[in-house]
C-alpha positions as CSV (number, residue, x, y, z in Angstrom):
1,X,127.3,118.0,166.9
2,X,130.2,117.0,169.5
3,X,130.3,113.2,170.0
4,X,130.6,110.9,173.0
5,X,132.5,107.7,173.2
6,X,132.1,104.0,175.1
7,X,134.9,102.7,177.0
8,X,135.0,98.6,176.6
9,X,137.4,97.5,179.4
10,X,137.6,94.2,177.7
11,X,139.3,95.6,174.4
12,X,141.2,98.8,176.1
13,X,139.5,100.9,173.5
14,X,137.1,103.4,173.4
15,X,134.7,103.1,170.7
16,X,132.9,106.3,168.7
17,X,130.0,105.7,166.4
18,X,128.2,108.5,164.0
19,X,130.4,110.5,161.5
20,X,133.6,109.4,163.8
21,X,135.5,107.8,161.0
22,X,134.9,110.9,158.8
23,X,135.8,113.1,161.7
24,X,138.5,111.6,163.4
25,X,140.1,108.9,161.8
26,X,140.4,109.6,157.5
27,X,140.8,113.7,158.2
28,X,143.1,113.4,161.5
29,X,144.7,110.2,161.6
30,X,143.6,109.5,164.6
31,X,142.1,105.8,166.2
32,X,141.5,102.7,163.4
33,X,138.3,102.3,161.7
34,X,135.4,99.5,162.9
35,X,132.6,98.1,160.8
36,X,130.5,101.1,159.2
37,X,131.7,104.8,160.3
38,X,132.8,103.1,164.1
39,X,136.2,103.5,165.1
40,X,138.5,102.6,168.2
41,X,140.2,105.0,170.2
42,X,143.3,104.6,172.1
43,X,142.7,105.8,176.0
44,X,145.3,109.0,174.7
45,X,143.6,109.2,171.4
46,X,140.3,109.8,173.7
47,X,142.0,112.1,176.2
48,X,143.3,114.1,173.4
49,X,139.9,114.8,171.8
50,X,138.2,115.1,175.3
51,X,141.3,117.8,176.1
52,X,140.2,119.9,173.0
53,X,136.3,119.5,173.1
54,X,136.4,117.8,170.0
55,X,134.9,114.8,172.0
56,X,131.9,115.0,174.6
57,X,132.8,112.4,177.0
58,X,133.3,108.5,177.2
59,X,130.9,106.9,178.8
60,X,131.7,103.8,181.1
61,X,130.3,100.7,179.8
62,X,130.0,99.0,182.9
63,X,128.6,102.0,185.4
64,X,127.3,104.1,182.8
65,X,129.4,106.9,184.3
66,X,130.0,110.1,181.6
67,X,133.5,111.2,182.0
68,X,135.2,114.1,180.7
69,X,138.2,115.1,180.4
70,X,139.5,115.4,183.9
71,X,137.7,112.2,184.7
72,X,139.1,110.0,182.3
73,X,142.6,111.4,183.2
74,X,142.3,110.3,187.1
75,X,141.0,106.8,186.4
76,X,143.0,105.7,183.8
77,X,145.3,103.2,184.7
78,X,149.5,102.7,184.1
79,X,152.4,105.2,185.8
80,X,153.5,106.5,182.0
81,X,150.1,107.4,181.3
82,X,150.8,111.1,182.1
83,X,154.0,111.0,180.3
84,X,153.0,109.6,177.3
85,X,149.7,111.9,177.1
86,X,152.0,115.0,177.4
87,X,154.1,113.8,174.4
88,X,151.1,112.8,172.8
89,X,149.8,116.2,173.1
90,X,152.8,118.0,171.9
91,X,153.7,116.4,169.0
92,X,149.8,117.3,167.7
93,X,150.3,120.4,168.2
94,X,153.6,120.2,166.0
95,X,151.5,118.9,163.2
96,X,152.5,115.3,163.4
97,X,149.8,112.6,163.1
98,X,150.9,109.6,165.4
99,X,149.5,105.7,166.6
100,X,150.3,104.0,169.1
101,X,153.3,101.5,167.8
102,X,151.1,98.2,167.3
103,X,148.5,97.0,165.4
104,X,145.3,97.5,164.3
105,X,146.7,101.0,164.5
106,X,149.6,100.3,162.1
107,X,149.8,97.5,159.4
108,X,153.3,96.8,160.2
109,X,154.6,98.8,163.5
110,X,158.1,99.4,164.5
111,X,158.0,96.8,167.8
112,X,160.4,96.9,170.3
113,X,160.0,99.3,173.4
114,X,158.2,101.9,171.1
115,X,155.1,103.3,172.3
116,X,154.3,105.3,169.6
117,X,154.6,105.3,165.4
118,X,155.4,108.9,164.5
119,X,153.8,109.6,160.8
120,X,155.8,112.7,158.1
121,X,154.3,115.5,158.1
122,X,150.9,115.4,156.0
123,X,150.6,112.3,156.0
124,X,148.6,109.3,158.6
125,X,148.2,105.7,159.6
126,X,147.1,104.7,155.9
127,X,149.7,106.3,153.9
128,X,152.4,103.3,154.9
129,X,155.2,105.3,156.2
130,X,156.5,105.9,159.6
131,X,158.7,108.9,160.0
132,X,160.2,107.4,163.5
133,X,159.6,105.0,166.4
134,X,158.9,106.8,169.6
135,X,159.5,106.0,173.1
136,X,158.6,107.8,175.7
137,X,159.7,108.0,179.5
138,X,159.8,109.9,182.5
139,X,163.4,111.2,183.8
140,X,163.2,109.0,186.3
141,X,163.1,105.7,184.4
142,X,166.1,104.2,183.4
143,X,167.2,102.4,179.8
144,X,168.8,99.0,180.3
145,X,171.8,99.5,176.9
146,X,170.0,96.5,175.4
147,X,166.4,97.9,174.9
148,X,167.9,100.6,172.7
149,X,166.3,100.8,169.2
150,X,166.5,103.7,166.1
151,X,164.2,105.5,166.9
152,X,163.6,108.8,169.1
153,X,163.4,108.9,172.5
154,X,161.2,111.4,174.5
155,X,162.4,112.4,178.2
156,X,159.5,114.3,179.9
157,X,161.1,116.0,183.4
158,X,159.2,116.7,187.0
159,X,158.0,119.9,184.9
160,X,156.3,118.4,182.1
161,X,159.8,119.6,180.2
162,X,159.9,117.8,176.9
163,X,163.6,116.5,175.7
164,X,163.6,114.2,172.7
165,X,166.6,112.2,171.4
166,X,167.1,110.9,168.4
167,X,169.0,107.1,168.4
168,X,170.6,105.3,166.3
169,X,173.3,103.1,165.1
170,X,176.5,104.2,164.4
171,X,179.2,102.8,162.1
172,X,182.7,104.7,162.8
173,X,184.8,104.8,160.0
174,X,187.8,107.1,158.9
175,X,190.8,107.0,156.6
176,X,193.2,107.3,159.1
177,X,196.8,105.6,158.8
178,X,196.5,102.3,159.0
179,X,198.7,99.3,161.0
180,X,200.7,99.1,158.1
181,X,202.3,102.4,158.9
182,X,203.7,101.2,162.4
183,X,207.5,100.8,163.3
184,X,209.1,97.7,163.9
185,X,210.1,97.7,168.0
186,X,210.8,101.2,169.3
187,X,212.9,101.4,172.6
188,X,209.7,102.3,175.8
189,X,209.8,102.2,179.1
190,X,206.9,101.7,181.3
191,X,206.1,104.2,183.9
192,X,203.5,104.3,186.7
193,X,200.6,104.9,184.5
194,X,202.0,105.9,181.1
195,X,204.9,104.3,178.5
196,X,208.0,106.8,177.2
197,X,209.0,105.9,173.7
198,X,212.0,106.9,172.7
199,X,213.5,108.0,169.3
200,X,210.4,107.0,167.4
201,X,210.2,107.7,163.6
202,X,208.0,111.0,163.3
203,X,205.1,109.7,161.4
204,X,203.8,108.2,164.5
205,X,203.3,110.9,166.1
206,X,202.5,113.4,162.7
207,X,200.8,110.9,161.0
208,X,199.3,108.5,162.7
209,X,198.8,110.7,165.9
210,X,200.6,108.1,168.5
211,X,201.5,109.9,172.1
212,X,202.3,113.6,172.9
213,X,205.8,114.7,172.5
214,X,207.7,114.8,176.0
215,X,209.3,118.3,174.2
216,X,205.9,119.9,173.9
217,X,205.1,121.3,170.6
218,X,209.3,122.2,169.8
219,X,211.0,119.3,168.5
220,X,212.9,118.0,165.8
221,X,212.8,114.2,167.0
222,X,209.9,113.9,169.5
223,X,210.2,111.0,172.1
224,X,206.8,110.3,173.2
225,X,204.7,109.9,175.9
226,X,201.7,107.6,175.0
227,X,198.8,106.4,177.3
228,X,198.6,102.7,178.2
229,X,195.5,102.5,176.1
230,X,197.9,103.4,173.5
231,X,201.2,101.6,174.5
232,X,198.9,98.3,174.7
233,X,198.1,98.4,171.0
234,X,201.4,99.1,169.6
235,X,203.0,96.8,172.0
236,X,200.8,94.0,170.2
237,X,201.4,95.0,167.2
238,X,205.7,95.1,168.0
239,X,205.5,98.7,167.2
240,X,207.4,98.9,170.8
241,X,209.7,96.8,172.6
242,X,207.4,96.1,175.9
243,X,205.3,92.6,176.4
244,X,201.9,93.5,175.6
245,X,200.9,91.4,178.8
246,X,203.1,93.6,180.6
247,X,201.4,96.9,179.4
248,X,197.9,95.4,180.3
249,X,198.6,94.3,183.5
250,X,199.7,97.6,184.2
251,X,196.6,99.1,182.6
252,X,194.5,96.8,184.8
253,X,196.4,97.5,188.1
254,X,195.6,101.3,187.4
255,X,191.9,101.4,186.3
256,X,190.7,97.9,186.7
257,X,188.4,96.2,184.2
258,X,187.9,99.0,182.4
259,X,191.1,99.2,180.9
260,X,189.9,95.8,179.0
261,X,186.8,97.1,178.3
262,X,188.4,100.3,176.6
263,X,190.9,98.8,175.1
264,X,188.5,96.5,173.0
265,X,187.1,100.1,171.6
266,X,190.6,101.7,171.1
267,X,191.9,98.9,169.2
268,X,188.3,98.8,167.4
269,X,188.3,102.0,166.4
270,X,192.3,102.4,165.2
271,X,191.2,99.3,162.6
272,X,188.2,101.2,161.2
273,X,190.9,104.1,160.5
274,X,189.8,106.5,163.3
275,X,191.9,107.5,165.2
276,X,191.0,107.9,169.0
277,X,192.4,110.3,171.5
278,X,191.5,110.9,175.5
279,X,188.3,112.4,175.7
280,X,188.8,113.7,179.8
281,X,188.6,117.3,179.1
282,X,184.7,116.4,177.7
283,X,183.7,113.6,180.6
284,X,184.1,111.1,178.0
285,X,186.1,108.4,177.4
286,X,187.3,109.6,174.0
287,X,187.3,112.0,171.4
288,X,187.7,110.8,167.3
289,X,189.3,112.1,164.4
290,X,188.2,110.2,161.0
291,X,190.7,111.4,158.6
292,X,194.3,112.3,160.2
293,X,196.8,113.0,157.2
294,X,198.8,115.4,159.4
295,X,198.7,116.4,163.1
296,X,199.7,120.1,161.9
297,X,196.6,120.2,159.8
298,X,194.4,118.7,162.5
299,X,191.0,119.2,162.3
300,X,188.2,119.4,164.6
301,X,186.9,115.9,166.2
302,X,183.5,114.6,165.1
303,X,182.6,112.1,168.1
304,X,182.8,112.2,171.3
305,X,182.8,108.1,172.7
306,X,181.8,106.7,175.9
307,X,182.5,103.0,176.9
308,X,180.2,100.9,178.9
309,X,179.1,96.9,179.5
310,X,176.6,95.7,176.9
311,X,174.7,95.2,180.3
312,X,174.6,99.1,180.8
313,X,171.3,100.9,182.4
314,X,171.6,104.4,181.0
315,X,169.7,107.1,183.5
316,X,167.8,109.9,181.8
317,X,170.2,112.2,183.2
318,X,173.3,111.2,182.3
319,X,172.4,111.0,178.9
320,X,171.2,114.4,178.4
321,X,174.2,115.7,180.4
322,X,176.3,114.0,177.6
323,X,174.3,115.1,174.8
324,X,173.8,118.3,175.8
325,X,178.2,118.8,176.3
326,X,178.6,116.9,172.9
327,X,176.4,119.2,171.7
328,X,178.1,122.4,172.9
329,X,181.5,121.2,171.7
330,X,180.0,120.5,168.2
331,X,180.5,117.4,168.5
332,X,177.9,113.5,168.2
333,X,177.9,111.4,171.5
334,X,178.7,107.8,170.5
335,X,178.4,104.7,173.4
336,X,180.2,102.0,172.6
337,X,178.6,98.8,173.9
338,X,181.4,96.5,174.5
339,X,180.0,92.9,174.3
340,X,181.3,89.1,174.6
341,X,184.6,89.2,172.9
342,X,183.0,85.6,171.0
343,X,180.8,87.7,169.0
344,X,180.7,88.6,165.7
345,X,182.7,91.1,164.2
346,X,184.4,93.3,167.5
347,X,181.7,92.4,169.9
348,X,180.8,96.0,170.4
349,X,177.7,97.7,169.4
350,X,177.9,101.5,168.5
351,X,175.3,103.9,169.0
352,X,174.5,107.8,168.7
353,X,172.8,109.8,170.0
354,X,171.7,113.7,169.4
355,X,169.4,116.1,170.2
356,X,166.1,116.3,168.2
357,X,163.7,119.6,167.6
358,X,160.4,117.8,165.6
């Protein structure tokens, strides 16, 4: 016997008496149980089991109304309701059991901007374990930087397209040479939009991967051609003979604020022994190498890093256009969320993110 639900408008829930527990909630996970064998539905639980037959209809409380399927659909309230049904829907038919991320559905839910708890495989609500937070949103909604959480993040397009992203923190580290391995005031000069060092030792560029040789790849002596990113740091650090005011002046007259902004990640990421290198030829800001012994025996780099304000709104778009070229390259999309330099530690938050099959 198919069963048939009451909306209460008061609670937001729609409420399933007879074997419903039994039914629904201990053998599919789905709703949270009432007194006796009652349970609650949320409005997507309800659409769910309307969209498979498995539930009759809901009935309106206050006009007595029976509505289906198609129905319940057109009169239920909030723009992400389609979005988060279609996500809903999928990730059933996956095999995941899932609730939306507050209580009574879960004992202890993941908060934030999540809409849903996401439950391992074979297990539900009452088992006490969340495999993720999810959020979900259409393409066209943006992400202010600050309402990121770990979690995974579900992008449905104007064709009902399905893209989820798994986020999280990120903590670069490498083994990199260190500041300790720096000369003592190399002769530079300061060009338009770059600084020539000259007669460096060699480790700073075979070691510690400082600059491209102005020779190309024969030399015996390389001088060196670094970035002003670059020249900034060792300038502070007397590595070079320039003013380190000088250098950032310079780096502000040629890309504005940002040259701040990026060198507050450079610097960042050179002391957590990783050394970071122009990421232009992938649309980022830069690309990483953790663990530089030798630029002959260069490896592959792991991340690819893009700077922005911890004020940032991310759009749908960009984001998947930047996962999907890490992605291609073999390589993790980090942003780097560059804060109020007052803060703790660097100021800068770091976070990853990759493309997720469930």
């Amino acid at each position: 016997m198919t069963l048939e639900g009451r909306f209460d408008a008061a609670d937001g829930v729609v409420r399933v008496g007879g074997d419903a527990r039994q039914r629904y909630h201990d053998s599919r996970g789905y709703g949270y149980p009432l007194s006796g064998n009652e349970i609650a539905l949320a409005p997507v639980e309800a659409a769910h089991l309307l969209y498979r037959g498995d539930l009759e209809a809901v009935v309106d409380d206050a006009s007595g109304e029976r509505l289906g399927f198609r129905e319940f659909i057109s009169r239920e309230p909030g723009a992400d309701f389609g979005v988060r049904f279609l996500v809903y829907a999928d990730l059933r038919s996956r095999g995941f059991y899932l609730s939306p991320a507050a209580e009574p559905w879960v004992a202890d839910p993941p908060g934030g901007a999540a809409d849903f708890a996401v439950f391992p495989r074979g297990k539900g609500p009452g088992d006490g374990e969340i495999a993720y937070a999810l959020r979900i949103i259409g393409e066209r909604t943006d992400i202010p930087a600050m309402e990121l959480q770990p979690g995974v993040l579900a992008v449905v397009d104007e064709e009902s397209e399905i893209t989820y992203f798994e986020v999280d923190r990120r903590d670069p580290t490498g083994t990199s040479g260190s500041d300790a391995d720096l000369p003592d005031g190399c002769e530079a000069d300061l060009l338009a939009d770059r600084v020539v060092v000259w007669e460096p030792p060699l480790d700073l560029y075979e070691q510690t991967f400082y600059g491209q040789p102005l020779e190309g790849r024969e030399y015996d002596e390389p001088t060196l051609q670094c970035s002003l990113l670059e020249a900034a740091y060792l300038a502070e650090r007397e590595a070079i003979d320039l003013e380190p005011t000088t250098v950032r002046e310079r780096g502000r007259e040629v890309e504005g604020e940002r040259f701040d902004r990026r060198l507050r990640v450079y610097a960042a990421l050179r002391e957590r022994g990783v050394v970071p290198k122009t990421g232009y030829k992938f649309g980022a800001d830069f690309r990483t190498y953790a663990n530089v012994e030798s630029v002959e025996n260069l490896g592959h780099s792991e991340l690819l890093v893009r700077v922005h304000p911890a004020d940032h709104v991310f759009e749908p778009r960009d984001l998947a256009l930047d996962v999907r070229l890490a992605h291609g390259v073999r390589k993790t999309m980090v942003f780097a969320l560059v804060g109020d330099e007052a803060a703790d530690g660097d100021g800068i938050e770091w976070w990853s993110l990759e493309r997720l099959t469930p």
